[in-house]
C-alpha positions, -999 to +999 in steps of 0.1 A: -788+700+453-788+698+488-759+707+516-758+666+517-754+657+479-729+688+479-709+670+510-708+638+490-696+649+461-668+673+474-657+641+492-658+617+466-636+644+447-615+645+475-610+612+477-598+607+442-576+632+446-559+613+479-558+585+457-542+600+428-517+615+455-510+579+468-508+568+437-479+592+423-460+583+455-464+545+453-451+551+413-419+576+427-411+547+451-413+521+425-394+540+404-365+547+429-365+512+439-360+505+401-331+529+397-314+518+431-316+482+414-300+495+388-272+510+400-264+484+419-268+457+386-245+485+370-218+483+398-218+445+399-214+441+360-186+468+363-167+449+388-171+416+372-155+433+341-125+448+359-125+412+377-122+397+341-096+421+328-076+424+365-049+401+343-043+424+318-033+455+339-007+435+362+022+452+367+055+443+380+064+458+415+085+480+410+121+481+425+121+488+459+144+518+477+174+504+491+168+532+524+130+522+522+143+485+520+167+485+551+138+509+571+115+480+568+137+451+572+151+474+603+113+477+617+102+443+598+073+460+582 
């Protein structure tokens, strides 16, 4: 083999290696993506369901402080 031959193939090598590197980058991205999707599809079906069952866990205020009562009526908060 010659210098030349022995030039092309170390970079074709190298060249699949770059693109096996790109490649396992591209599929970590895509996978993050996927899980920040996710998360976010998990969060919104959470909420909806604590939307949906808000009704059940009402409570009635509870009675107010008579001092707490005047101090806002005094300083209408």
């Amino acid at each position: 083999m010659s210098i030349n031959d022995d030039f092309k193939a170390f970079l074709a090598q190298r060249g699949q290696e770059l693109a096996s590197t790109k490649t396992a980058q591209q599929t970590a991205y895509e996978r993050q993506e996927r899980l920040s999707a996710q998360g976010g599809d998990l969060f919104t079906n959470l909420f909806a369901q604590l939307d949906e069952n808000s009704h059940l866990t009402e409570q009635e205020p509870a009675p107010a402080d008579p001092a707490e009562a005047d101090f806002n009526r005094t300083f209408g908060l």
